[in-house]
C-alpha positions, 0 to 999 in steps of 0.5 A: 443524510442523518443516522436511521435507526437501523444505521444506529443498531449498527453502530452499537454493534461496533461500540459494544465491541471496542476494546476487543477492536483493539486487543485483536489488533494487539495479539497480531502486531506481536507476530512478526509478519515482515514481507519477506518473513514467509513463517510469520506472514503464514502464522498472521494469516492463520489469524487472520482467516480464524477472525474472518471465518466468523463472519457471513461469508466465503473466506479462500487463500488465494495464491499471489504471483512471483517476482524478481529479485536483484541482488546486491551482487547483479544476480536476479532470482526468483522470489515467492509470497505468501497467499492473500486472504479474500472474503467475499460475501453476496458476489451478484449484489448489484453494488459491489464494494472493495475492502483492502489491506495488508498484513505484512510491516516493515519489520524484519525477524531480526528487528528489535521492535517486535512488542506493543506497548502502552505509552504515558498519554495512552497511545499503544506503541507497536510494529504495525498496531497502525500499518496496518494491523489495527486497519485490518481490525477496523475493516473487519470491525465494521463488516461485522457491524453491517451484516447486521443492517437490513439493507446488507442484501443489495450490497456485495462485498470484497475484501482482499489482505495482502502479503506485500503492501510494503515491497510495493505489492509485486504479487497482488497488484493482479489481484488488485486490479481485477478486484478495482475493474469489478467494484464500485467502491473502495476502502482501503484502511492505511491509517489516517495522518495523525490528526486524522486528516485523509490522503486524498491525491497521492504521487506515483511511485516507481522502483527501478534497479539498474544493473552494470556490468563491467570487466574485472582487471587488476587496478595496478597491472592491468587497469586500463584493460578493465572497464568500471562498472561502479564508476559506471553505476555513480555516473549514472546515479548523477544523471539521474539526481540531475533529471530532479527539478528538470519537471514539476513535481518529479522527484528522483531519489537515488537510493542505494549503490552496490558492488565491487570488491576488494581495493586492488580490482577493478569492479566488474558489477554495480547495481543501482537502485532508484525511486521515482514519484510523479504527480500524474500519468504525462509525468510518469511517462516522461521519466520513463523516457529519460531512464531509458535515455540514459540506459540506452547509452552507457556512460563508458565503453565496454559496460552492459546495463540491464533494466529491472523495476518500474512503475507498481503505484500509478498516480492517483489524482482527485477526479470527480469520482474521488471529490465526490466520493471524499464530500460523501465521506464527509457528510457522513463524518458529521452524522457522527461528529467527526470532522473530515479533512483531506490532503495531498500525500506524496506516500502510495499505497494499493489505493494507487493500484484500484484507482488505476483499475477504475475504483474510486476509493478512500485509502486512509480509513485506518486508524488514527496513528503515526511515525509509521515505519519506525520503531515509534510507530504509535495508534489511538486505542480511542480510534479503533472503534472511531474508525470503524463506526465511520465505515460502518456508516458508510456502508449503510448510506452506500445501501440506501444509495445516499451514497450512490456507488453506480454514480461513483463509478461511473465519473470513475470511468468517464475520466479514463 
């Protein structure tokens, strides 16, 4: 493998765009785009869609399905998202290749942290300039680049940004999976760790919400005509905890407990809330299994539980589409002098979501950055351009089959 001279035209295109890479990435992390900040997803996706319409291709917002949401109060309503933006160039390309992320951050209106701002060592400091807004920038950064490579015509192209990454991709994971089933490779551009280091295997992860229903009675007059639910709920959340260690690599974080109300009644409702993380699909079916043990028998008389949540990452291991695939990435890491390196994470993210639908893919291609999800949040402005020159390169060798993507996906298909 070695950089042809058409791959370097490429790779100029991006050089020569560096630091607009970056100012984009910028002016977008300044536009509050929290998951359930319906005006600023819409306002960031108006951007978006301007800097996609620039390119060769067939750019549609896409209408992404509802949810349920439990209240903290037992209730369950409905919940809407915003639309996903899909750009799709070349569809009947005999190889087909599936770029993913997400729009949405951590930070809600409200937040304090809403600015980017350039640190003393040079790193910018902002909501999403590393999750994922600078990723975006990098993805768009070096589709840019290929359609300017000769061999673009026998490759297709998919790019899917979605409104929900951070609340565990309700309403895309649809999209996801039909877009994971028809591809034969994915990028997804999370950044990387932050000495650039990719995620290989990554945990499953599931989001349950559990709510109790009691009877409401006065706690002097009358408690022993009242049935609990709080009580009720931190029993439960304790054989939860308990079901920790009782498997490798299971993990059972009892997140939240709600409910009740004044000191006098007794609680009629309680919701608990928990996150679950395995390491494959024999593990995951076996907590399921003890939650619904434990929801099939309340721990006391006269108390109802109603089940909601469940799995929305599935495990995502490395099988032989996925070493392969990471090898590839290497060797073309050193056609640019950057070293790749790899390693286990137990975070999730729409990775997850394609490897299940049978796409394997690299999911940290973002930028170089870290202290995500918080108001440290920080990226290289250097890795803009770093990033984006390394997938631009592999699009050029997936063209010239140096990267051979039928093979990919079909060691993909074969572990199923």
């Amino acid at each position: 493998m070695r950089i042809l001279e058409a791959d370097q035209a490429v790779l100029d295109h991006v050089a020569a765009r560096a630091d607009a890479l970056v100012a984009r990435a910028i002016a977008w992390s300044e536009v509050n785009s929290g998951s359930r900040n319906a005006p600023g997803l819409n306002r960031v996706l108006d951007l978006l869609e301007a800097e996609a319409r620039t390119l060769p291709a067939v750019v549609e917002r896409i209408a992404t399905a509802g949810s349920t949401l439990v209240d903290d109060d037992g209730s369950v309503r409905a919940e809407a998202h915003a639309d996903a933006l899909k750009i799709t160039a070349r569809p009947e390309a005999p190889i087909q290749v599936v770029l993913t992320g997400h729009y949405d951050t951590v930070f809600p209106t409200e937040s304090a942290f809403q600015r980017v701002t350039v640190r003393p060592d040079g790193a910018l400091n902002g909501p999403g300039i590393a999750d994922m807004k600078g990723g975006i920038s990098v993805l768009l950064g070096a589709l840019e680049a290929f359609e300017t490579h000769p061999g673009r015509h026998g490759v297709g192209w998919t790019v899917l940004l979605s409104p929900d990454e951070e609340i565990g991709s309700p309403a895309s994971a649809p999209l996801l999976a039909e877009l994971g089933a028809r591809g034969h490779v994915g990028l997804t551009y999370e950044p990387s760790l932050p000495d650039g280091t990719l995620a290989s295997a990554r945990k499953g992860s599931g989001n349950f919400h559990l709510i109790v229903t009691g009877k409401a009675a006065h706690a002097g007059r009358a408690f022993d005509e009242g049935r609990n639910a709080v009580a009720g709920a931190a029993m439960i959340a304790a054989a939860l905890h308990a079901l920790n260690g009782q498997r490798e690599g299971v993990s059972v974080n009892v997140a939240k407990i709600s409910g009740g109300g004044p000191l006098n009644v007794v609680a009629d409702n309680a919701v608990v809330r928990w996150n679950v993380r395995v390491p494959d699909q024999a593990a995951a079916d076996w907590i399921v299994e003890q939650i619904d043990r434990l929801v099939a028998a309340p721990p006391f008389e006269g108390l109802s539980l109603h089940l909601h949540g469940g799995f929305t990452r599935p495990p995502k291991p490395m099988d032989a589409a996925q070493t392969e695939l990471f090898e590839a990435v290497r060797r073309t890491g050193v056609l640019l002098n950057q070293s790749i390196a790899w390693k286990p994470s137990g975070g999730v993210c729409e990775g997850n979501n394609l490897h299940a639908a049978g796409l394997p893919n690299i999911d940290t291609l973002g930028v170089i950055g870290g202290d995500i999800h918080s108001d440290q949040e920080y990226a290289w402005p250097a890795s803009f351009a770093e990033r984006a020159r390394l997938s631009a390169l592999i699009l050029c060798k997936i063209a010239s089959g140096e990267i051979d993507a039928r093979r990919l996906k079909a060691l993909r298909l074969e572990s199923l």
